[in-house]
C-alpha positions as CSV (number, residue, x, y, z in Angstrom):
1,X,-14.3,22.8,-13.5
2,X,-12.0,24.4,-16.0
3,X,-10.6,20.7,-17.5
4,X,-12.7,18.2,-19.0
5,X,-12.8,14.9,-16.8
6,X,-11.3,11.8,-18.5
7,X,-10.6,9.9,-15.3
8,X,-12.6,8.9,-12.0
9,X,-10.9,7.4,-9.1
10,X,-13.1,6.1,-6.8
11,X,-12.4,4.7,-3.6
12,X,-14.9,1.5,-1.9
13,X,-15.7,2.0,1.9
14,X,-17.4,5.1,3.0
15,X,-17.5,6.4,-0.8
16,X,-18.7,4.4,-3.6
17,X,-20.6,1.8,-1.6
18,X,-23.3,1.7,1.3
19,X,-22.7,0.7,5.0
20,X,-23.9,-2.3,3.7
21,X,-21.0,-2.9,1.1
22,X,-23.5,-2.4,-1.8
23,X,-23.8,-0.8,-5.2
24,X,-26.8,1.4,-5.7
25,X,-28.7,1.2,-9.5
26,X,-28.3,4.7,-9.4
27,X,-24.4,5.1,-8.9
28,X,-23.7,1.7,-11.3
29,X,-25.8,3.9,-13.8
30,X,-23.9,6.3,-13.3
31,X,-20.6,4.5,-13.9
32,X,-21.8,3.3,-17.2
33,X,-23.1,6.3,-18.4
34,X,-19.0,8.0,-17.4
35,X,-17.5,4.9,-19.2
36,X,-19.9,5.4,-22.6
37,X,-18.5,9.0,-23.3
38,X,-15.1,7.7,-22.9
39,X,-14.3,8.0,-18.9
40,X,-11.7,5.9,-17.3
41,X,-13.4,5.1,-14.4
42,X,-11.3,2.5,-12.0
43,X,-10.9,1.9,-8.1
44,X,-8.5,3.4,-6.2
45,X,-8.9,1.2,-2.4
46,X,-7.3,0.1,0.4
47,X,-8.5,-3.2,-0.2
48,X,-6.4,-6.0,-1.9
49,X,-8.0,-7.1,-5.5
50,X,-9.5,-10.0,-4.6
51,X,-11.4,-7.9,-1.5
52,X,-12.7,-6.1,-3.8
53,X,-16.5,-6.8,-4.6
54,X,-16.9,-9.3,-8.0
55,X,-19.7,-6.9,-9.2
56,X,-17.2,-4.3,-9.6
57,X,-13.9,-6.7,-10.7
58,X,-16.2,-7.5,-13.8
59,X,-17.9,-4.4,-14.2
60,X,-18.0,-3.4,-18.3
61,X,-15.6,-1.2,-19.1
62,X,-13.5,-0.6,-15.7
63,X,-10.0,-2.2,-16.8
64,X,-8.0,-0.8,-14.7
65,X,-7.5,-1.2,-10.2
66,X,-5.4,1.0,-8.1
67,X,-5.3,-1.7,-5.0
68,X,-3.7,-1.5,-1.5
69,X,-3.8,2.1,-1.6
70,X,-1.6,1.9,-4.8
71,X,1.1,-0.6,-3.9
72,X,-0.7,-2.5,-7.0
73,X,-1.9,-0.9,-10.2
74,X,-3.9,-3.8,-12.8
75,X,-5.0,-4.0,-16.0
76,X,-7.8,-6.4,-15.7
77,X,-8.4,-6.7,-19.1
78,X,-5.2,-8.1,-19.9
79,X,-4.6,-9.8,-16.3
80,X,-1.3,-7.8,-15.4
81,X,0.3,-5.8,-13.1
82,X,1.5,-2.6,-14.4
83,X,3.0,-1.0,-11.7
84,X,3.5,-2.1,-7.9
85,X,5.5,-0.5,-5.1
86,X,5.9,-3.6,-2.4
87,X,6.7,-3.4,1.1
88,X,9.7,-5.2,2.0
89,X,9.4,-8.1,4.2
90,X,12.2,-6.8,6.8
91,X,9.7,-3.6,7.5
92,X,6.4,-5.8,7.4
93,X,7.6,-7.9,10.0
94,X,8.9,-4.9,11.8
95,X,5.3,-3.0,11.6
96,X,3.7,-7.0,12.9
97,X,6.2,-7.0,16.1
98,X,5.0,-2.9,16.7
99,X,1.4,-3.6,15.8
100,X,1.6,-7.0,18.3
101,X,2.1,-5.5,21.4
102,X,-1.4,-3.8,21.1
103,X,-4.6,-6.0,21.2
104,X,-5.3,-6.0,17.3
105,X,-5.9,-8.2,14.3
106,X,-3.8,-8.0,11.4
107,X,-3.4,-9.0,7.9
108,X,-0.6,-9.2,5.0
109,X,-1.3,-9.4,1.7
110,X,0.5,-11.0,-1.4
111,X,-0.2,-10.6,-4.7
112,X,-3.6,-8.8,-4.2
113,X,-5.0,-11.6,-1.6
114,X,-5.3,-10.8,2.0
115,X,-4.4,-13.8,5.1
116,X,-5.4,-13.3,8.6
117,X,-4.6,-15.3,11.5
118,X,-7.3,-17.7,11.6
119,X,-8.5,-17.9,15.5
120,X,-8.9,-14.0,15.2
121,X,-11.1,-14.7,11.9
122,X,-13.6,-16.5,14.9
123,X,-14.5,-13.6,16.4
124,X,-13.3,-10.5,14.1
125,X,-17.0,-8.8,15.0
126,X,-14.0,-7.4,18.6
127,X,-12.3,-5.5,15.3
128,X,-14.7,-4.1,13.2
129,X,-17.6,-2.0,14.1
130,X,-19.1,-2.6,11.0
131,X,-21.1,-6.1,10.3
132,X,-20.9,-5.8,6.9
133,X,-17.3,-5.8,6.8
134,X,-16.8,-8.7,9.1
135,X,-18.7,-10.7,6.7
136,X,-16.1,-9.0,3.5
137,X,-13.7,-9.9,5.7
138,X,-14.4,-13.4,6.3
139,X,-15.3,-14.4,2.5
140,X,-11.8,-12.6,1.4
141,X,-9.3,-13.2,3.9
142,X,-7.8,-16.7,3.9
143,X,-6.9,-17.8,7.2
144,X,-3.4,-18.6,8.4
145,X,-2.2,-20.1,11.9
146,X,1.2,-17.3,11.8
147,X,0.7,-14.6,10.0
148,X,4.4,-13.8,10.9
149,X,5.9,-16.8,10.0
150,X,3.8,-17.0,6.7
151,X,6.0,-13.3,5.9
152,X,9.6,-15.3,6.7
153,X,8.5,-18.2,4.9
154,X,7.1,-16.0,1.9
155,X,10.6,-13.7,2.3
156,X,9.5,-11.1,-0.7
157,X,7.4,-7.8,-1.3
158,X,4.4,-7.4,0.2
159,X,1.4,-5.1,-0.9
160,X,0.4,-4.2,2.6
161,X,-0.1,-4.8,6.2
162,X,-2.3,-4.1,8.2
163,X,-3.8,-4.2,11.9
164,X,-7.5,-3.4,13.1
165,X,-7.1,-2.5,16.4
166,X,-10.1,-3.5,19.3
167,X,-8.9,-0.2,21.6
168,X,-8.5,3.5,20.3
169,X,-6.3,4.6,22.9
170,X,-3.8,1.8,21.4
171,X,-4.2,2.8,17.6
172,X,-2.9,6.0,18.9
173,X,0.2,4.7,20.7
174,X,1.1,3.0,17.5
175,X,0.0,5.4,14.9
176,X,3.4,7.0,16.4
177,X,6.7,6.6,14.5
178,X,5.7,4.4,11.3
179,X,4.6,5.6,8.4
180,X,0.6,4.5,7.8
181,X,-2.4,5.9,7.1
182,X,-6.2,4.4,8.5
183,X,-9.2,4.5,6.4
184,X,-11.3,3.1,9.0
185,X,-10.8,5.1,12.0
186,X,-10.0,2.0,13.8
187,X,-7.2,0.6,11.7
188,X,-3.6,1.2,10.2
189,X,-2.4,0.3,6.9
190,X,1.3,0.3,6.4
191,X,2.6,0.6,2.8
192,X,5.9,0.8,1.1
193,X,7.8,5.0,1.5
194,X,5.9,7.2,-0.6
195,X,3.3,4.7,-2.0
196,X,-0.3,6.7,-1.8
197,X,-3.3,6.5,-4.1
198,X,-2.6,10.0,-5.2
199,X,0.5,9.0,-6.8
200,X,-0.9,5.8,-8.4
201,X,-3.6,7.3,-9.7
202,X,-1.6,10.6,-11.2
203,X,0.8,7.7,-13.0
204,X,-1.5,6.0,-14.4
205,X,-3.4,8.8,-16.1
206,X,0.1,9.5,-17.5
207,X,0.4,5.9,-18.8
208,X,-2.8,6.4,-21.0
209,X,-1.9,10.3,-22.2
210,X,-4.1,11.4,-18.8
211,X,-3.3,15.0,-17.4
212,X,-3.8,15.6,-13.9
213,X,-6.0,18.3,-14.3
214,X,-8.1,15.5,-16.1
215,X,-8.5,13.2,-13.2
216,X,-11.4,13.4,-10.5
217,X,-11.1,11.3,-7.0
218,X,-13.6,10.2,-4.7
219,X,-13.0,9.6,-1.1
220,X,-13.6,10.0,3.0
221,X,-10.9,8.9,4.3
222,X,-7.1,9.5,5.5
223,X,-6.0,7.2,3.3
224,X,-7.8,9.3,0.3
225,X,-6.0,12.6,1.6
226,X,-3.2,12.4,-0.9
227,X,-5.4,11.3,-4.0
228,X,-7.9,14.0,-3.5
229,X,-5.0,16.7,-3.0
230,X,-3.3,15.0,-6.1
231,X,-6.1,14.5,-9.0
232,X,-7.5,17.8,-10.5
233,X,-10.8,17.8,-8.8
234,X,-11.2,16.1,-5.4
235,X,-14.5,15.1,-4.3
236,X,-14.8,14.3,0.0
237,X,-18.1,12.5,0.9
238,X,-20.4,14.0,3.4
239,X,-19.8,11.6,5.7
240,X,-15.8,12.6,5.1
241,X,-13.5,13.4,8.5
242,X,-13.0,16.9,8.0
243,X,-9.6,16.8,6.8
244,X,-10.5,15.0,4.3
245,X,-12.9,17.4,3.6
246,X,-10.6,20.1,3.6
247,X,-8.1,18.7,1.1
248,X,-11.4,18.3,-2.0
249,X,-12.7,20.8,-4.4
250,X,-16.1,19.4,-3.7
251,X,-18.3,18.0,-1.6
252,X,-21.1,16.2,-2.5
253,X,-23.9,13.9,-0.8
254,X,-22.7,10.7,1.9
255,X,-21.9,7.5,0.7
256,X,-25.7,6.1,2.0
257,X,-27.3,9.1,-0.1
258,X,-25.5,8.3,-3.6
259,X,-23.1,11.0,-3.3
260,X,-21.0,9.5,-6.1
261,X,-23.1,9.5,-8.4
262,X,-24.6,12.7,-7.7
263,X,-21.5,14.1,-8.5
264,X,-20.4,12.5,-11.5
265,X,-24.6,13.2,-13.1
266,X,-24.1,17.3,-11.8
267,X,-20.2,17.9,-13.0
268,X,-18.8,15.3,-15.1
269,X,-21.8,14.3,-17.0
270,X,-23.3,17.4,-17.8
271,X,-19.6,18.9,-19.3
């Protein structure tokens, strides 16, 4: 790398934590190693903050969140918001109606928390392939009976919705004509025009005197296309879709064999 690191965006599912939604000793070494030279080390997810895991919410030395793929950017040192790009609620309900037509569950979320419509919640295994998501999902969402009406009753900016989707065939039909990206292969997130973690991420290195050239991102999904393409040095797990893949500098192990931290101990450690 030509530019010394002094950023690390990581993102959650597929990249800095196991099938199993867990943090290795190895990669939470690895983190706290980044952060004692001086690293800003932060993550950049699809998930809402409170979905994402405690360990890393409290985690010395991470202060900052890029959330819902950047719709929200916190300071959780000093318990603010400083910056969020909100969906509106005309357009949420709009992405609901197309989303409705297909067999899939979805999920708004305000103000970092995520709702989902509660008789779904019973048997949300039909929506994600993974089991250790269905058990994120069900000690972070909280359950509503309307998810629509809760949107028209609410009438204000959301972070993001978004719909899991029990047939492919259907996530392709309505993948069409909205503006989304899908980190899970079988979902779509809808955001606000423009909002991206690339962006996010990119602003708020410039908020703390952060060059781009100085910002590394880690990710394996489509939702991490625009950060890895945006930051100085984009990192695509192994177990990456190939477009993501294509759009890194680097690639280094899968999420299951520690790939984060290998990366950070081989190029950002050893600077």
């Amino acid at each position: 790398m030509k530019h010394r690191i002094k950023m690390i965006g990581l993102d959650l599912d597929g990249t800095l934590l196991t099938d199993k939604k867990e943090l290795t000793d190895r990669t939470k070494a690895a983190l706290r190693r980044a952060i004692e030279v001086g690293i800003t080390v932060l993550v950049a997810s699809g998930r809402p903050w409170m979905g994402v895991p405690e360990e890393l919410r409290n985690f010395p030395g991470m202060r900052y969140a890029l959330t819902s793929n950047g719709a929200r950017i916190i300071d959780t040192k000093d318990d603010r918001v400083i910056e969020e790009h909100l969906l509106s609620p005309e357009l949420a309900l709009k992405a609901l109606a197309v989303c409705g037509k297909y067999d899939t569950l979805q999920e708004v979320y305000f103000d970092g928390q995520g709702y989902a419509p509660e008789d779904q919640m019973a048997y949300v295994e039909k929506y994600h392939r993974n089991p250790s998501m269905c058990e994120y999902m069900r000690k972070t969402r909280l359950p509503v009976k309307d998810i629509r009406k809760l949107v028209e009753q609410e009438n204000r900016g959301l972070d993001k919705v978004q719909a899991l989707f029990a047939d492919m065939d259907e996530r392709e039909t309505a993948w069409k004509g909205l503006e989304l990206v899908g980190s899970l292969q079988y979902n779509i997130e809808i955001n606000a025009a423009g909002v991206n973690k690339g962006t996010g991420l990119v602003n708020l290195g410039r908020m703390l005197g952060i060059r781009r050239e100085e910002i590394m991102a880690f990710g394996d999904g489509d939702n991490d296309i625009a950060m890895l393409r945006e930051a100085g040095f984009g990192v695509a797990m192994a177990n990456a879709d190939e477009q993501v893949k294509a759009a890194a500098d680097y690639i280094t192990l899968s999420n299951e064999e520690e790939g984060v931290a290998e990366a950070i101990e081989r190029l950002v450690l050893k600077q």
